[in-house]
N, C-alpha and C positions, 0 to 999 in steps of 0.2 A: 388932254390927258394922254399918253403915254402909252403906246398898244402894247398887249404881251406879242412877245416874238412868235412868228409861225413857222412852219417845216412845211412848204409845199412841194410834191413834185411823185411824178407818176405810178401810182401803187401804194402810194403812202396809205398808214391803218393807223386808224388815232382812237383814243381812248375822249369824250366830250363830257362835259359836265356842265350843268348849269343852275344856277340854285337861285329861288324868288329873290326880290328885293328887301332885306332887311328878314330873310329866311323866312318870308308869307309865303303862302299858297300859293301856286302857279293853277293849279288845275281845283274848279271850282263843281265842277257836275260831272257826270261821268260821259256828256256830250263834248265836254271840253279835253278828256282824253283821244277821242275818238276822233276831235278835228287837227290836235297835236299831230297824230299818226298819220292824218289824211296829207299835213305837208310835210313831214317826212316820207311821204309815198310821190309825192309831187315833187321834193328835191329830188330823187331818186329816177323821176322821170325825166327831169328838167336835165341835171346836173349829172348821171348816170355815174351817181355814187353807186357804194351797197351797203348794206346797213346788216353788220353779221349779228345785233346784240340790243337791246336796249331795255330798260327800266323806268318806267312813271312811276316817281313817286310824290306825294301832295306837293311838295317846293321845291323838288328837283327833278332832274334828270338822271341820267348815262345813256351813250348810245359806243358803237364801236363803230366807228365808221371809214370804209376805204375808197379813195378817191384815183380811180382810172386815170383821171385829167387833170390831176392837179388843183384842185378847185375847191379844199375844205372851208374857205372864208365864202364863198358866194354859193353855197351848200348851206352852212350856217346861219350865213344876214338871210338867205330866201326863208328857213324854218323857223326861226327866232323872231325875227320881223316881221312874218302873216299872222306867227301866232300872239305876239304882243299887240297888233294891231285888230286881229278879232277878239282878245279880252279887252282892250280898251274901249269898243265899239259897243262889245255886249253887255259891257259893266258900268258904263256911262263914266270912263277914268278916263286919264291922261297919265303921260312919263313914261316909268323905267317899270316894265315888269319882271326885269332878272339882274339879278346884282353883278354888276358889271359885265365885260364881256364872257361868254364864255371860256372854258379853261379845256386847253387841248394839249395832251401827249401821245407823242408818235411813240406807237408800240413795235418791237419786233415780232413778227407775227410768231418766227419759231421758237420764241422762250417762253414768253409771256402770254400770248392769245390765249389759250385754253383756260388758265390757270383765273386770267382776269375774267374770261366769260362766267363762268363759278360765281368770283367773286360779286359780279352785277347782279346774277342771276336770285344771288342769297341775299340782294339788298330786302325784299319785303319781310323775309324768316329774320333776319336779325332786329329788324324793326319790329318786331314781334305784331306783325300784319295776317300775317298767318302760319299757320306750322309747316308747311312743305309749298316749294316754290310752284308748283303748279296749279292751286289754290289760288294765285294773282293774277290778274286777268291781263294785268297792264304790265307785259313782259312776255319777251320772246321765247322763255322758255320751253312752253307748249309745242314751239317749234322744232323742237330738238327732240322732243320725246314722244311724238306722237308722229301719226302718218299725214296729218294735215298742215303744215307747217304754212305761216302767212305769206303772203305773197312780197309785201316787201322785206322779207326776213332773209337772208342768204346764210343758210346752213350747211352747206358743203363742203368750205375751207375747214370749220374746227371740228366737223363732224368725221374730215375723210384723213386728220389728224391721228383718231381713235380707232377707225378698222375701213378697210375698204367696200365690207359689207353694210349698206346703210342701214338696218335693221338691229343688227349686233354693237355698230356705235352708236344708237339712242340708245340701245340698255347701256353698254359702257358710260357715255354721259349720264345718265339717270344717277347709277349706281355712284361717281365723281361728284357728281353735285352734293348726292344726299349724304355722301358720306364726311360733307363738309358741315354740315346743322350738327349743330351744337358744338364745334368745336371752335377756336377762337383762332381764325383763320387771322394771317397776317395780309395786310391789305398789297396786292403787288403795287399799286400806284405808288406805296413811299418809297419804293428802291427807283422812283425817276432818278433820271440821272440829271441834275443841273434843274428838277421839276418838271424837265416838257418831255426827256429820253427813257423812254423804258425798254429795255434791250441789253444785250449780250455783250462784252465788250467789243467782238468786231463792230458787230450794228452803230453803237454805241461813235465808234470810230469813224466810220463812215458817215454817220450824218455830221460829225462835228468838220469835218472834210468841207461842207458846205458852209461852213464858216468861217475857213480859212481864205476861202476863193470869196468872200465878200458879200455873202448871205445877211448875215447882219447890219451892214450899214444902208441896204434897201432903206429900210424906215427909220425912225424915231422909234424905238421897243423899248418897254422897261425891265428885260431880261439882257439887254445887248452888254450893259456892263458885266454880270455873272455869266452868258455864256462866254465873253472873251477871258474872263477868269478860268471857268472850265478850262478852254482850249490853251493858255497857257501853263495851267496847272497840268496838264496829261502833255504837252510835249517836256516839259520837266520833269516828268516820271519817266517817259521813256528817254530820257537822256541819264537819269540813273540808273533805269534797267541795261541799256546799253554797257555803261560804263562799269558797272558789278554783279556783269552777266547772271540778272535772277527776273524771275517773271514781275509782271505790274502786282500783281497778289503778294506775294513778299513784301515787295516797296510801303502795298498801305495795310497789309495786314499785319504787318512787324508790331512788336508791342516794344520793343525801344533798340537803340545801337547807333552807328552813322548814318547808317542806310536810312534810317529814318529818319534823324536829326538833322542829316544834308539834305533832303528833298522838302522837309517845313524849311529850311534855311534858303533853299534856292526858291522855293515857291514866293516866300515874305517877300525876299528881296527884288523878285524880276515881277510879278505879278502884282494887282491892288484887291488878291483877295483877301476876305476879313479871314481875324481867326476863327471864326465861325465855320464860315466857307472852307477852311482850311481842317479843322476838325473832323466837320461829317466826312469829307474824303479818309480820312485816318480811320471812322468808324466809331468817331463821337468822342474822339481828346477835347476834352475843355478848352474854352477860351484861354485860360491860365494856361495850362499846360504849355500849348500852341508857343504864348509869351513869352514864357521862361524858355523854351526850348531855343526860340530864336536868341535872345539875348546869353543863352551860354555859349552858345556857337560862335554872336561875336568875341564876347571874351576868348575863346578857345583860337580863333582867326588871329590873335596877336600875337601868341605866342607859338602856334601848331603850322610849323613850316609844312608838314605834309596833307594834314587837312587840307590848309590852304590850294596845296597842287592839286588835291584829286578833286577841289571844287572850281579850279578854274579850267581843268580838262574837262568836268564837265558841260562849263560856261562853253567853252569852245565846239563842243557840237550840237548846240541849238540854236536855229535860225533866228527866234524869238529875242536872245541875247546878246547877238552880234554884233557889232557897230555903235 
């Protein structure tokens, strides 16, 4: 089978998830939370992660986790692995204790960290687990608002976010979280970018950087197709922002005109993303729409001598289209 693609490399902060086999229990006694935590405190040893975030819940996870050295895969197989093989051992099983691999996005620590820590931290209140996050026992959040904070917790980054005073940013976090219960918080994880980026558009840029220099053909990944999609799709945006001097936010948040019509038109034609894929970059144009747009454009191309010119100037300055 077919790995999902990974982002590694020095400082990286990923966002982890892992959910049982066929959505069963992962955690059976409340011994079985406590030795989860023990090899996250042993990767952490081993692999001199740091772990700013995380949530037990009965068949899943979340952790936020940053890796100094580069090293989220063998950070991962060490925690997932001890712990799949001490349930199999205690529970007299065999197999898969987590449905497939785990799923990781590289976060930007300065858009998104805080906003996502919330969001983990309200996983047991939304699951109507208990009424306020401090209530669950199996989550870091104690760590944050209290003066005892665990030892494998590192609260420093999103805490020295909020104030330089460590005392006055656990109230300001307190007062952030709680004033997130009861509202119907939008989850940061859907605005990944491509599903594995969550970040800013420079961020955003930069790591697709490492796909251009040949990050992706490392492995067999079953992302490698949609991120070379990505990264085509965004050098053909900025070869229309280029060429009708306006930002990338213009280009996809246009609601109709050329500008929009030529960049679905040059993405259909140089790229093999779906209209799908092609859509949610626009901000959720339907499949149809997608279709139709490209096919009026051909039409339009038969007889629009100047169409034509202003889309083959923009052929002409993207690497991706050359030759």
């Amino acid at each position: 089978m077919a790995r999902p693609l990974r982002f590694a490399y020095k400082g990286a902060l990923y966002h982890v998830h892992a959910r049982g086999n066929e959505r069963r229990k992962i955690f059976f006694t409340e011994t079985d939370y406590h030795k989860f935590k023990a090899y996250i405190a042993g990767a952490i040893e081993k692999y001199h992660c740091l772990v700013h975030c995380y949530v037990l819940m009965g068949n899943h996870y979340h952790l936020i986790i940053e890796t100094p050295e580069a090293n989220i895969s063998k950070v991962m197989h060490y925690i997932s692995g001890s712990y799949t093989t001490y349930i199999n051992i205690k529970r007299g099983r065999n197999g898969h204790l987590f449905q497939g691999r785990y799923k990781s996005i590289l976060v930007d620590k300065e858009s998104y960290l805080v906003e996502l820590s919330r969001y983990i931290h309200l996983n047991p209140v939304r699951a109507k687990m208990v009424e306020k996050p401090e209530a669950y026992t199996y989550s870091s959040y104690n760590s944050y608002i209290t003066g005892k904070p665990e030892k494998m917790v590192t609260t420093d980054l999103i805490l020295g976010m909020l104030s330089r005073q460590r005392k006055e940013a656990q109230k300001e976090y307190r007062v952030y979280v709680e004033n997130g219960i009861g509202e119907a918080l939008k989850n940061p994880l859907d605005n990944a970018y491509g599903g594995i980026i969550l970040g800013g558009e420079r961020f955003i840029k930069g790591v697709l950087e490492t796909i251009k220099v040949g990050y992706s053909e490392r492995a067999e990944v079953s992302q490698r197709k949609a991120m070379k999609n990505i990264t085509g799709m965004e050098e053909i945006i900025e070869g229309v922002c280029r060429y009708f001097k306006v930002s990338r936010e213009a280009v996809v948040k246009r609601q109709r005109g050329d500008i929009k019509n030529i960049t679905i038109y040059l993405i259909k034609r140089h790229t093999s993303a779906t209209n799908n894929e092609i859509g949610e970059l626009f901000g959720g144009v339907s499949y149809s729409a997608v279709s139709k747009t490209f096919q009026r454009m051909l039409e339009r191309l038969q007889t629009d001598l100047e169409l034509r010119k202003k889309i083959e100037r923009i052929e002409s300055s993207m690497s991706n289209v050359k030759g």
